[in-house]
DOVEXNU-857639 format. One line per 8 residues: their letters; for each residue z, y, x of N, C-alpha, C. Coordinates in pm, whole numbers. Each point is the difference from the previous one (the first is absolute). Layout:
a	Z/Y/X/Z/Y/X/Z/Y/X  ...
//
This chain:
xxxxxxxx	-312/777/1683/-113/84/-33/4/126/81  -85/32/41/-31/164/89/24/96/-119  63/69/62/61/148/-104/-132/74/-53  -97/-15/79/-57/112/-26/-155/-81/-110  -64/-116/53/-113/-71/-7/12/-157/-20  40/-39/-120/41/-169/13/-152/-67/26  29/-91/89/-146/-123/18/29/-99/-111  -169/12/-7/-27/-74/-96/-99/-104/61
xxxxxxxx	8/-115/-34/-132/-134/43/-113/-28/-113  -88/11/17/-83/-19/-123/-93/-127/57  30/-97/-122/-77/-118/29/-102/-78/-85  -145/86/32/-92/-53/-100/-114/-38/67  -91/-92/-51/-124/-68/53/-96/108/-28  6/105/-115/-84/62/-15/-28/144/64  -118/49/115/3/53/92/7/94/-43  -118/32/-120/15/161/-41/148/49/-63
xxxxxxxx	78/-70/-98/95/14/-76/95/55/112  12/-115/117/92/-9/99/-16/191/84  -120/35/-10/-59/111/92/66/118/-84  -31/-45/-168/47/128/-57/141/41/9  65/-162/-34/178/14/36/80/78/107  -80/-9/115/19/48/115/-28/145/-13  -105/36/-4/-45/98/-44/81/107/-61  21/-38/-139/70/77/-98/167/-21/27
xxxxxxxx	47/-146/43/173/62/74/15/48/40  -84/15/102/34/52/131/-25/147/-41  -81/55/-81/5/153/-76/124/35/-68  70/-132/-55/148/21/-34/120/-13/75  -64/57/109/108/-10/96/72/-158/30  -56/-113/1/72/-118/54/-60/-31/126  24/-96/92/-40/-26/92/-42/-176/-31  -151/11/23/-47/-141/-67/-98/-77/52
xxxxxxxx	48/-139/47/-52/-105/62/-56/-67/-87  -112/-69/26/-67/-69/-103/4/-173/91  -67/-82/-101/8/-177/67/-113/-27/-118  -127/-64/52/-76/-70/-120/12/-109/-35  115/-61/107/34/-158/-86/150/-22/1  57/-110/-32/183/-22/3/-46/-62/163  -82/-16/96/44/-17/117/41/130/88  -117/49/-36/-4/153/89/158/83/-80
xxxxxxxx	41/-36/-106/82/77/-69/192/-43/58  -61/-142/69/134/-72/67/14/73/131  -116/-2/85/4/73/145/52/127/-35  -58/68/-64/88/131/-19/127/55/-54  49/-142/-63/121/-9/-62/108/0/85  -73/-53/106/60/-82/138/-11/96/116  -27/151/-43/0/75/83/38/107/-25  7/52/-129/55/130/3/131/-35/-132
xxxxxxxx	27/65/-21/122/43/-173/-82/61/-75  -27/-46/-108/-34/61/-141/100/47/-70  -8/104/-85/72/50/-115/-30/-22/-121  -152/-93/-56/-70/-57/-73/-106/-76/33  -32/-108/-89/-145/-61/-8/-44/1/-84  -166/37/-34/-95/8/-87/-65/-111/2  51/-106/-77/-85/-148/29/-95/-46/-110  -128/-44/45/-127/-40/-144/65/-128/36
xxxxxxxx	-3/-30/-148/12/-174/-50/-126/-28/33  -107/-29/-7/-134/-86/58/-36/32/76  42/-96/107/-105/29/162/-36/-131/4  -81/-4/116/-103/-139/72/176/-73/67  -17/-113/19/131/-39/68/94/-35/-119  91/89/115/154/-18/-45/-33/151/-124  49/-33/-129/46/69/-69/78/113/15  56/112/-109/61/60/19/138/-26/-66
xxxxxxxx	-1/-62/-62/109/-91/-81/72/-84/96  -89/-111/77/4/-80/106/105/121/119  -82/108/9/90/76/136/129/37/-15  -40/24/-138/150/72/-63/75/-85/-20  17/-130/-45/117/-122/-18/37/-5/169  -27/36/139/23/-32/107/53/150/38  7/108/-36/54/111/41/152/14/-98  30/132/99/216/-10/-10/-78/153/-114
xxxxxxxx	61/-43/-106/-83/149/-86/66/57/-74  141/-27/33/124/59/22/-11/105/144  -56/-52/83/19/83/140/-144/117/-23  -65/-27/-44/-174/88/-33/-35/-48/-118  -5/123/-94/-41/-21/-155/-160/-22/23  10/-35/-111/-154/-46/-9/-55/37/-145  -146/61/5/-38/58/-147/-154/-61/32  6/-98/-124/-113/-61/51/-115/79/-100
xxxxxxxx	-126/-33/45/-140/16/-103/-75/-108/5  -77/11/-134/-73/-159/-35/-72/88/-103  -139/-43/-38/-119/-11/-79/58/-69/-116  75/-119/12/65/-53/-141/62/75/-52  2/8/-160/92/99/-41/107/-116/-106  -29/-79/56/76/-104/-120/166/-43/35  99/40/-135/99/-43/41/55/-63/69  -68/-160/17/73/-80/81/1/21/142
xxxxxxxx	-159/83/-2/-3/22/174/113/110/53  4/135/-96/112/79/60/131/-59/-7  65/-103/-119/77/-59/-1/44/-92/156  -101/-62/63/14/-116/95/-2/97/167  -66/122/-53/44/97/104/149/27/13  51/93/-98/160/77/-11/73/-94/11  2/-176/-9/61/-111/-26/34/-36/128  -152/42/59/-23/-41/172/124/94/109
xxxxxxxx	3/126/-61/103/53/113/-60/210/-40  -126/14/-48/-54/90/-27/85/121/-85  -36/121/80/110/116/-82/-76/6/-106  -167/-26/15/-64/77/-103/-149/-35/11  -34/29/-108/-167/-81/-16/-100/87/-64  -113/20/80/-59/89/-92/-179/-47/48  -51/2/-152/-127/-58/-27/-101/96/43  -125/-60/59/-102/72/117/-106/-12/-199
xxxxxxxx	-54/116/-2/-27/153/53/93/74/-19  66/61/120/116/80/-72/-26/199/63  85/36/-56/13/130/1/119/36/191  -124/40/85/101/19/78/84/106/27  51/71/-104/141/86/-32/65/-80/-78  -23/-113/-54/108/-96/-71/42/-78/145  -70/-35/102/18/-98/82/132/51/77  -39/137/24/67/123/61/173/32/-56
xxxxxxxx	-27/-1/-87/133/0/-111/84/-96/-39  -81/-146/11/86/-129/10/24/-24/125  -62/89/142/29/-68/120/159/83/37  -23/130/-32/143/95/16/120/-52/-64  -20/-61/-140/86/-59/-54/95/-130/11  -117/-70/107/41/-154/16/124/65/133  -64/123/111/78/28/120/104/25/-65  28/127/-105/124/57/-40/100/-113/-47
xxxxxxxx	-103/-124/-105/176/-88/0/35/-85/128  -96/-78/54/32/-36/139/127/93/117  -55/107/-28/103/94/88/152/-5/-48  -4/2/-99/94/59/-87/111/-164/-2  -86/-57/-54/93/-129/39/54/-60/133  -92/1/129/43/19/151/92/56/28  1/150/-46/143/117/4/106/-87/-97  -17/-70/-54/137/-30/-119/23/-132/56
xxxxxxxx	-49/-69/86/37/-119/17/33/-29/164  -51/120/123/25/-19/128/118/60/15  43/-136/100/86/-14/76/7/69/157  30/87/20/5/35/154/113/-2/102  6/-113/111/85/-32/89/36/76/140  59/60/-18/40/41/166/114/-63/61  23/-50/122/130/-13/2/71/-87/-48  82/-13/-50/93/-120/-115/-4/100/-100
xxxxxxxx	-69/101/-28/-20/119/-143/-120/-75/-58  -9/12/-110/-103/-44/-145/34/105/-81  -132/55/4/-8/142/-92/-87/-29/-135  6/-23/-120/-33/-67/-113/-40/91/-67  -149/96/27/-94/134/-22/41/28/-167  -6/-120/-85/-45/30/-149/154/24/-63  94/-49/116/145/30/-99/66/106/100  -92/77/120/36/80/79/173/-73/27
xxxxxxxx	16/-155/47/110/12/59/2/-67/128  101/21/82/-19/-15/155/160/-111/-44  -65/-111/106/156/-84/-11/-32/-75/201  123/4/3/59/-103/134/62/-114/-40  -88/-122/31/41/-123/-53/55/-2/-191  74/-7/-44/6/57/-166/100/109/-21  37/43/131/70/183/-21/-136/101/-61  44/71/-80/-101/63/-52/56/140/120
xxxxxxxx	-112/79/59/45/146/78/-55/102/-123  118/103/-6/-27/101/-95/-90/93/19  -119/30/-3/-60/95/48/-15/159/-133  3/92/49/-28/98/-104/-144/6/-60  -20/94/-101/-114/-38/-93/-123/54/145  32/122/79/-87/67/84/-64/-119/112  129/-23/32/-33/-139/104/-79/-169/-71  22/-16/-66/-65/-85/-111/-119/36/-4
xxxxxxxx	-31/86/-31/-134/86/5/-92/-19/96  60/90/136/-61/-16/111/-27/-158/66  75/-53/-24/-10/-178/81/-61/-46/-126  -29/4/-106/-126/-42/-43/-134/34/11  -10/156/69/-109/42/37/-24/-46/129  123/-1/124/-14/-68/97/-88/-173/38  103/-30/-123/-6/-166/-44/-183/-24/-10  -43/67/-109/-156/-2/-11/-109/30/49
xxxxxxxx	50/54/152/-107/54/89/95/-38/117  65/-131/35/70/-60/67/-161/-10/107  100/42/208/-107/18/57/-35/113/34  -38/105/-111/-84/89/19/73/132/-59  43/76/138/55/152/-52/13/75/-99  60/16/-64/20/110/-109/51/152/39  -121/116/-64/103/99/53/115/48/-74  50/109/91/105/96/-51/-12/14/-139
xxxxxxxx	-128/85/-39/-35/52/-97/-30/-68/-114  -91/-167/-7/33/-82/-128/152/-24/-11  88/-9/78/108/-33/-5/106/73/-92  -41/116/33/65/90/-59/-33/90/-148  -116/-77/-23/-51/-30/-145/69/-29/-88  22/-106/64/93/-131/-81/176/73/-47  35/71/57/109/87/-1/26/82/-129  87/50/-111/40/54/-62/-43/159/28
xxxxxxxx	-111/77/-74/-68/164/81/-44/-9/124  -33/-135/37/-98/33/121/51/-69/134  109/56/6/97/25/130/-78/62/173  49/-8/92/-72/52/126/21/-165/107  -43/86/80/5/-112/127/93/-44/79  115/163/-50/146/-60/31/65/-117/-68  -22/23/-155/58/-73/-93/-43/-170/2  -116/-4/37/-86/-134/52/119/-65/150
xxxxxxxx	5/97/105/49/-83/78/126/-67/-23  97/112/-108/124/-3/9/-1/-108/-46  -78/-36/-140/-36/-135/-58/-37/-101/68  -70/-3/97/-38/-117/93/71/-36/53  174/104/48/54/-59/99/107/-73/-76  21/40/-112/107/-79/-123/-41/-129/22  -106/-13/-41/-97/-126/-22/23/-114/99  -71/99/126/24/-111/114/160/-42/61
xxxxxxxx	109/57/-63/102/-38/5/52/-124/-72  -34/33/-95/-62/-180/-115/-57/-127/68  -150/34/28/-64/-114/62/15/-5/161  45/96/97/14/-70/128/142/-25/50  -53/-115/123/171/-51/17/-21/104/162  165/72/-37/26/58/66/-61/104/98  39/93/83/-42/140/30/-105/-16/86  -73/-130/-3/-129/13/121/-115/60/-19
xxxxxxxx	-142/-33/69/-86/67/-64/-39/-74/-118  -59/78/-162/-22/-91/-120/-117/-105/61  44/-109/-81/-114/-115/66/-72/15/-149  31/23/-138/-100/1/-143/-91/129/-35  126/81/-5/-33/143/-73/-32/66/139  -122/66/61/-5/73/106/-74/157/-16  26/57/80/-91/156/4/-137/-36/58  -52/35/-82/-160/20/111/6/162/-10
xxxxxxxx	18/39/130/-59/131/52/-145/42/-86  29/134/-32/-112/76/-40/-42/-27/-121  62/-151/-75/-30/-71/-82/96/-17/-131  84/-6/74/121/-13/-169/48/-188/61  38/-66/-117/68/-111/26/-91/-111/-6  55/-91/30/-45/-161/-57/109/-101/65  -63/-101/-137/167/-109/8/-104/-157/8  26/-38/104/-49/-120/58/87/-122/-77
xxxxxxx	-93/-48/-57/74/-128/-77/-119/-95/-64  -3/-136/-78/-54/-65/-16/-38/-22/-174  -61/-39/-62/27/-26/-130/33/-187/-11  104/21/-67/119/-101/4/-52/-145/-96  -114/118/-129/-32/-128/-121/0/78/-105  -86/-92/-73/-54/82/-143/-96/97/8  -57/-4/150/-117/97/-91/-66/-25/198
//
């Protein structure tokens, strides 16, 4: 998910509904693609990363039930809407793979409030269940532990800290200054490096240049690694 704006896919036959969705997310700060059928909703599936889907159970075609038994919804939650309000239908939804179901006419600050909610446990479980690989290192985010093959490496609570913040924005720089957030009163930019270099004494082999944990100039750090599984 983007730190700042999670995408969302919204997939409904109905143009105006579809216009307002757009409309009014995108006033809530999401960034939002729309699809009026499960074909147009595959091409775009097939092109960008979602952080959610807004899927109507009745379209022309392929269903939304139909799309959803063929999507990983474990990998992109899905909160569907439907005109039915009848048990079995929300039942055969949530059954289907669905975080959540909610019946058209609805209130869109409820839509709003179940869509934040579905991200927060999604997130929350990703963080408790990824695996991140560097190296012959597996850093295990939700039990903050770092092991080499089944040696567990001791890291302190500060460093634990930071390589899980590293770990979750794996790729992409972190500065000085979140870093040193994370620190017991704050700490400075000294206290950050001194910490980084503990660290990278842990995860790199020997005195070359770091091939995981690196400096970006002007930037603060980042630790190049893969996610290993589970999320």
């Amino acid at each position: 998910m983007a730190h700042d704006k999670p995408h969302i896919l919204v997939v409904d036959d109905d143009d105006r509904l579809r216009a307002l969705l757009i409309k009014y997310l995108s006033e809530q700060e999401f960034i939002v693609t729309a699809a009026a059928s499960a074909a147009e909703a595959r091409r775009k599936l097939g092109a960008f990363i979602f952080d959610l889907l807004i899927l109507d159970v009745m379209m022309p075609g392929e269903t939304g039930l139909e799309l959803l038994a063929s999507l990983d919804a474990a990998a992109t939650p899905v909160l569907m809407l439907s005109a039915m309000g009848e048990a079995a239908d929300r039942i055969s939804g949530l059954e289907g793979g669905a975080e959540d179901y909610l019946t058209k006419p609805f209130e869109p600050k409820e839509l709003v409030l179940r869509i934040r909610a579905i991200l927060r446990r999604t997130a929350a479980q990703k963080e408790k269940t990824a695996l991140v690989q560097f190296g012959d290192l597996q850093f295990d985010m939700g039990a903050a532990q770092l092991k080499r093959g089944n040696d567990i490496i001791n890291l302190t609570s500060n460093e634990a800290a930071m390589l899980k913040l590293l770990s979750a924005r794996a790729g992409e720089p972190v500065s000085r200054e979140e870093l040193s957030a994370l620190m017991p009163g704050g700490g400075n930019e000294r206290s950050v490096d001194v910490q980084m270099s503990r660290l990278r004494k842990k995860i790199e082999d020997g005195d070359g240049k770091p091939l995981y944990l690196q400096t970006v100039r002007g930037a603060g750090y980042v630790l190049y690694a893969q996610k290993a599984g589970g999320g």
